[in-house]
N, C-alpha and C positions, 0 to 999 in steps of 0.2 A: 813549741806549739801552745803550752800556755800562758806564755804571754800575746799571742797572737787572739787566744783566746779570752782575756782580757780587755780587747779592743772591741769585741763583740759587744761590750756592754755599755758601747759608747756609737748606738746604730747611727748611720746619716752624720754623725760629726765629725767622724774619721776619716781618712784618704789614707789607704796603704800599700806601699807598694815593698813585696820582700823582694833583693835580691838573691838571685840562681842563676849562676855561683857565685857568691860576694866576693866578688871582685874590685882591685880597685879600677883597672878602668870600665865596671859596670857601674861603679858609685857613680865615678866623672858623668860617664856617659847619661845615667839618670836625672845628674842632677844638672846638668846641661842642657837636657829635654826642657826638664821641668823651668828653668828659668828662661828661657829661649820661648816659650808658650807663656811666658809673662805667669807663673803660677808655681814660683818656687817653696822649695819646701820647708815649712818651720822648724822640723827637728827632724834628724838622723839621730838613728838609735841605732844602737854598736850592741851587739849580744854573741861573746867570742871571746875568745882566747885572745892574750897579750903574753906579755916578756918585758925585762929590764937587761938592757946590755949597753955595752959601751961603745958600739958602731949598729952606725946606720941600718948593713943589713949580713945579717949572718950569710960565710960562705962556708964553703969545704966544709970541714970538720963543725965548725961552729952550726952551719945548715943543717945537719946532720943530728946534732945533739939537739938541737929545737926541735928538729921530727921524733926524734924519741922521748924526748921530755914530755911532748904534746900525746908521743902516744901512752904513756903511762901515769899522764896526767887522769887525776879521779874528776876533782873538785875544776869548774870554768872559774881561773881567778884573773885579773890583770896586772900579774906579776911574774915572775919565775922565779926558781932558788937561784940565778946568778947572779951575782954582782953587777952593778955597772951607775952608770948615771942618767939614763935614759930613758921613759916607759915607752913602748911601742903595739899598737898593736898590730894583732896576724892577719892579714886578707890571706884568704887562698890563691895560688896562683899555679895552676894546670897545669902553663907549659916548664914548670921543675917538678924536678923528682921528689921535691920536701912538701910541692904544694905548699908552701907559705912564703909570705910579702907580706914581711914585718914593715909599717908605715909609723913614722914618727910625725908629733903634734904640728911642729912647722907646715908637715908634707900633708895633713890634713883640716889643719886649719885654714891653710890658704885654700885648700878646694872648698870648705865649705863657703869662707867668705868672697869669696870669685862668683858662689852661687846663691849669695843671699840666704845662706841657711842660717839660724839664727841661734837655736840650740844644739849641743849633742847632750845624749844620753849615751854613757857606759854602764853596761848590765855585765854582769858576771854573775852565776848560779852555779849551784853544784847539780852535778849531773844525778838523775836518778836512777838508785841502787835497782836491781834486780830482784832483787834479795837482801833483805837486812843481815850485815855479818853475824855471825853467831859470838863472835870476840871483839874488843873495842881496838879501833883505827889505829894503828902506829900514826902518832903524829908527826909530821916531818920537820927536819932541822931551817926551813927556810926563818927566816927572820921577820915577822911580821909588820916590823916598821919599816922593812925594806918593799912591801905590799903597798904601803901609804906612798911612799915614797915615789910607784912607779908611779901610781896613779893623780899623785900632784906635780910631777914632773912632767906628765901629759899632758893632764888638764889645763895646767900655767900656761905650756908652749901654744895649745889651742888657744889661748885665751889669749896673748902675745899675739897671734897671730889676726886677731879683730873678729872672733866668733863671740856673742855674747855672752853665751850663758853655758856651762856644762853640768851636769851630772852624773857621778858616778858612784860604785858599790865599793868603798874603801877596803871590805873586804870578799868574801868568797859567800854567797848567801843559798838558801837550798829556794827550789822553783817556787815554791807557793812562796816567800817571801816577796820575792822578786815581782809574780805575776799583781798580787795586792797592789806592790807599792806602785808598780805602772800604771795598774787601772784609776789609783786614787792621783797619780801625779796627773794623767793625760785629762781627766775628770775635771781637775781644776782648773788645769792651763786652760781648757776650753769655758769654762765659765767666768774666766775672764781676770783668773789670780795671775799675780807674779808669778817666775819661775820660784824665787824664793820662797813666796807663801805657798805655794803647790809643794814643795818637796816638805816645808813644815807640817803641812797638810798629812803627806803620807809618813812622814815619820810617827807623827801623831795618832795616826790610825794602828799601824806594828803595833804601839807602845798600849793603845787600848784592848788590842786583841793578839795578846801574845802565845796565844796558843797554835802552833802549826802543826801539821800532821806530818810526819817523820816518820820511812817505814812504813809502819802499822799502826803507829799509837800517837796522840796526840802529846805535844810537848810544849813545855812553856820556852820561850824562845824570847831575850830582852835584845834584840835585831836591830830596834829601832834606829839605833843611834849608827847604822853603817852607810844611808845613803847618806851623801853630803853635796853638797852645789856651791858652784864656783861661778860666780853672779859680781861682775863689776858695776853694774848698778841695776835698779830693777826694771824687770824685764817682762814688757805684757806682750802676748802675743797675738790676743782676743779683745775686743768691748766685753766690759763686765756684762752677765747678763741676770737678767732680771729673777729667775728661777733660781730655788737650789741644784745644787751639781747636784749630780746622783751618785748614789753612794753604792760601794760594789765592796762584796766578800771570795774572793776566790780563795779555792779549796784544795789542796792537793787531790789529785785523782777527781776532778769535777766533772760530770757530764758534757760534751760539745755537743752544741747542737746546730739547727739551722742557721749560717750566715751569709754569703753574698746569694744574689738571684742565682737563683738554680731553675733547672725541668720539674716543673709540676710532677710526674712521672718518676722522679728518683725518688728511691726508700726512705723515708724518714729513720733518723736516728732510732737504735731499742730501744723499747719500754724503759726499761731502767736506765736510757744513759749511754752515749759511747763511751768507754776507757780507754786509754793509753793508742797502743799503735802510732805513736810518735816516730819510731825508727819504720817503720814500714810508708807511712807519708812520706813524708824525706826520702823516701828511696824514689820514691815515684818522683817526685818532684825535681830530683837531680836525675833521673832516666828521662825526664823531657827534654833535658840539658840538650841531649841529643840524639834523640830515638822522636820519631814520630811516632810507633807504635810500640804500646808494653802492655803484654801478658803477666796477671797478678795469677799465681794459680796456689790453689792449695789443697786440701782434705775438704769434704764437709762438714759444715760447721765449723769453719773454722774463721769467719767472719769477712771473706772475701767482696761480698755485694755492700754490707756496711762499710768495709775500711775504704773501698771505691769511692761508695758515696759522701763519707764524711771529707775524702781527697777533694773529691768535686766541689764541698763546701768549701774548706780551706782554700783553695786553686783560687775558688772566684774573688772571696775576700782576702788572698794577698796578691790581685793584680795579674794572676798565673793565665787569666785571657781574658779579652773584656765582655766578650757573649754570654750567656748564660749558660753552663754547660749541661748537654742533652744528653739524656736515659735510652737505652732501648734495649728490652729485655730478648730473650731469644727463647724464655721458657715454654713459649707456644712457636710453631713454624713463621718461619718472619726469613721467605726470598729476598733478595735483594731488592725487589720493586718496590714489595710493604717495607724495609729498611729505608729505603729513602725518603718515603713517607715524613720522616721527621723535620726533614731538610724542607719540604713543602710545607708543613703546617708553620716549623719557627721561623719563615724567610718569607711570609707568602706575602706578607704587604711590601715587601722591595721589590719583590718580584714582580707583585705588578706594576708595580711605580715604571720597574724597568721591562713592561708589556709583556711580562713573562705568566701566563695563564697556565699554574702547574697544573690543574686538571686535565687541561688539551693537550698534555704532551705525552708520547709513548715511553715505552719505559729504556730504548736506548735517550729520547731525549731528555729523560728525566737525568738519569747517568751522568749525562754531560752537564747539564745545569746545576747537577749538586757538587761536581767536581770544580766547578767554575766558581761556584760560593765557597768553597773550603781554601781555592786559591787565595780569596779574595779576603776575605773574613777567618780570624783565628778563633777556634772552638775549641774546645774538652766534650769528645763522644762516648761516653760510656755503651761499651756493647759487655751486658752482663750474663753468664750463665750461655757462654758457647760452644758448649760440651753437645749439646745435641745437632749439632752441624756435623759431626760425626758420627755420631750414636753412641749412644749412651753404653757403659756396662751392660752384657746382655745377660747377666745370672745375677737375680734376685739374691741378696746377701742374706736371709734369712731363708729361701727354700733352693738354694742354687738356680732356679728353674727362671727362666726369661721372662719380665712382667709383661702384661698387654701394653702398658705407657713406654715400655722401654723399648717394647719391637716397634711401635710406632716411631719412636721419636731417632730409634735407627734409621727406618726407611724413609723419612720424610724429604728428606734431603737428598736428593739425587746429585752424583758427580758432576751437572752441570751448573745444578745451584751453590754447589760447593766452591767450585771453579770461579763462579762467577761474585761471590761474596769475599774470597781472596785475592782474586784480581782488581775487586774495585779496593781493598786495603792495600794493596803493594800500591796502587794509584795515587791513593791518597796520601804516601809517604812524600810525594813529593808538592803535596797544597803546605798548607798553614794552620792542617788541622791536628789533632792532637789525638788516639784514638787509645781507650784503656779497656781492656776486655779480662773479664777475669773466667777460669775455668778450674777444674778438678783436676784436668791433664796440664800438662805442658805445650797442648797442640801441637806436638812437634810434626807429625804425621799430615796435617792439614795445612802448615802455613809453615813448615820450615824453619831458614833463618831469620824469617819480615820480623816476629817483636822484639823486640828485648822483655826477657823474662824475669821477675821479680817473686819473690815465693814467700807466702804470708808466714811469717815464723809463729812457731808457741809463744802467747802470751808469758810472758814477764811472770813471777812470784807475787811480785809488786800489784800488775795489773788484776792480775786472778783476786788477791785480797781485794781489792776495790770492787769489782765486779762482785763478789760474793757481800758485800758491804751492802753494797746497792740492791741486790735480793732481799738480804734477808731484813733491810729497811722496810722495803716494801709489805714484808707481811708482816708488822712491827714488830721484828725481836731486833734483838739489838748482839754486835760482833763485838764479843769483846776481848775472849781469848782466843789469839790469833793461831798460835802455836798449835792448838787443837784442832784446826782446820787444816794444817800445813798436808799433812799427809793426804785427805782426798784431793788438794788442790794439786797435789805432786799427782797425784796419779791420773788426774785431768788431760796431764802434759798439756797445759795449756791452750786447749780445745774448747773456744768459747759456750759454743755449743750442750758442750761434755760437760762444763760448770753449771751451766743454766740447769739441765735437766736432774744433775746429781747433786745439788747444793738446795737446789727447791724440794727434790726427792727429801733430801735428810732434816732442810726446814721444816716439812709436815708432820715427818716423822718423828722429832721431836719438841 
């Protein structure tokens, strides 16, 4: 996600599409579209796991020991501790039990050049900690010129095989390295540098600003010298343009904010910033794989309408549907007639193009007409806050006793409004639309088996530090000793919420 979030700072000049699942025949398939539409793509960028071995594609046992290697890998490098002669890297691939389709350079460089792609980009980062260990890393026995190795034995075969240009991380780099050096590589290629002079570019930048934030604390880090590019002659993929490129700082733990069109009507990011929720996106995002409806539910305050809404942002700007994706709250009563509402207001000049006058219509016609655009047209509907389609808790957590907002928001909803607001979602499971509803419950009671259910974990150690960062920014003090927060941030259990109100509590306090 941050490097996704990197491309943010390059608005209108970007085109991106992630694959879900990175597959390889979604690559083919993508990049098939894309040249087929006379509008092939400049650069595939690889951010994944690889291996070095000495056959094509591990089976049996061999299958097996790359699934567990992969799963007690820490650090994303493009290497393994095996031997061999080889580098390859991992697509996932479903229908095995390993989920991996290891692809060597031959096997990917002739798709790229089949499809007019001109660069790749290999990205390897290390994944981030939870929790900074409390005792330093056993280093492993792999060989680290056997790392180099996988990764020029790749890059040559691609290069062999008539891709122009490659780039990759010679070795295992932590995310804020990584996200910089894309945002200053893409920065350049688009102002119209070589590939060459774009990665001297962002080497040069590491090498200016060698400070990353590791953990907790900032670290001096001399990184610079790990991207390298594999350039048989120089490579433009742009007209130079007349402006300076714009220059970009990404930060470990950086704020995301607004990117592709979205609903007017969706929540803006908090005050301070969204953090992390990296594994909770991703989960949504491989539950569209194949779920048309997913239930997000959690506690409150536990930042279910934000992580919604920042999905909705991510979704649009990586391609996840090409509409804008629509908000609708349910925090006030909203039947199914005012629910469709939305479908009328974002569709209403097609509609009438195609004499459709949603005014004039009743609200079975409206039903049918909104089901007919959801066939037709693929969305992201956020239905947020669907706890009161059933009613809400009826004992006040501070007097036991039932509030007036809570008996109303009980009764509001009759069994046939009910009925009829589940049966137009089991409807829509079979359009093109995408539908993410988040609650307290699980709805199991209301809608059964129709979502697939996703449940917002406790922030990260990691995240809570950032978040409490971002606070206590705000009223200018400054975090310095981490350790000494550790214990209220543990007791938060990672309740964005529970931070906010008890980190500012003890900001005033002292």
């Amino acid at each position: 996600l941050p490097l996704v979030e990197a491309m943010e700072a390059l608005p209108g000049l970007v085109q991106l599409r992630l694959l879900s699942p990175p597959t390889l025949p979604a690559l083919r398939a993508e990049l098939e579209r894309s040249r087929g539409e006379e509008k092939p793509y400049h650069v595939v960028h690889f951010d994944g796991h690889g291996m070095y071995a000495e056959v094509a594609e591990p089976t049996g046992d061999e299958a097996e020991a790359a699934a567990e290697w992969l799963r007690r890998l820490g650090p994303l490098m493009l290497s393994g501790p095996r031997a061999g002669r080889h580098g390859y890297l991992l697509f996932e691939r479903p229908d095995h039990k390993t989920n991996i389709k290891p692809v060597d350079g031959p096997t990917l460089g002739n798709l790229l050049v089949t499809n007019d792609v001109s660069v790749l980009v290999l990205n390897a980062c290390r994944s981030a900690h939870a929790e900074a260990p409390s005792e330093p890393e056993t280093v492993t026995s792999d060989n680290i010129h056997e790392q180099v190795r996988a990764i020029g034995s790749l890059a040559q075969e691609v290069m062999d095989a008539g891709v122009a240009g490659v780039v990759a991380m010679r070795y295992n780099v932590y995310v804020v390295t990584a996200a910089q050096f894309v945002a200053d590589l893409y920065g350049e290629l688009i102002a119209g540098r070589t590939l060459g002079e774009a990665v001297s570019f962002g080497r040069k930048q590491l090498h200016a600003q060698p400070m990353r934030e590791i953990s907790y604390a900032p670290r001096s880090l001399q990184d610079w010298c790990v991207p390298v590019v594999y350039e048989a002659a120089p490579i433009r993929l742009f007209e130079a343009r007349s402006s300076e490129s714009p220059q970009f700082t990404i930060q470990a733990g950086s704020a995301m904010h607004g990117r592709g069109a979205v609903d007017r009507d969706l929540p803006r990011p908090p005050d301070v910033g969204f953090y992390g929720r990296d594994e909770t996106v991703l989960a949504l995002d491989r539950a569209f794989d194949n779920h048309r409806i997913v239930l997000l539910h959690a506690f409150a305050g536990s930042g279910k309408t934000s992580t919604a809404a920042e999905f909705a942002r991510w979704y649009a700007m990586t391609g996840g549907v090409a509409e804008p994706p629509l908000f609708t709250t349910f925090e006030t009563k909203r039947p199914l007639s005012r629910v469709l509402d939305a479908i009328g207001q974002r569709f209403a000049a097609r509609l009438e193009q195609a004499g459709i006058h949603w005014l004039t219509l009743d609200d079975d016609q409206r039903r049918d007409v909104a089901l007919k655009v959801l066939r037709s047209v693929p969305v992201l509907w956020l239905w947020d806050n669907v706890e009161p389609i059933m009613g809400l808790p009826t004992a006040s957590p501070t007097t036991g006793s039932p509030t007036t907002d809570e008996l109303d928001s009980a009764a509001s909803y009759t069994p046939d409004e009910r009925q009829a607001l589940a049966d137009f979602l089991r409807d829509v499971a079979a359009t093109k639309a995408k539908m993410l509803l988040t609650s307290r419950r699980d709805e199991q009671k209301w809608l059964g088996e129709l979502p697939c259910r996703i449940t917002v974990p406790p922030m990260p150690m990691l995240e809570r530090v950032q978040l409490t960062r971002a606070l206590a920014e705000r009223r200018q003090r400054r975090l310095t000793d981490v350790d000494d927060w550790r214990p209220l941030l543990r007791f938060t259990q990672g309740n964005p919420l529970t931070i906010t109100v008890l980190v500012g509590q003890a900001l005033r306090d002292n």
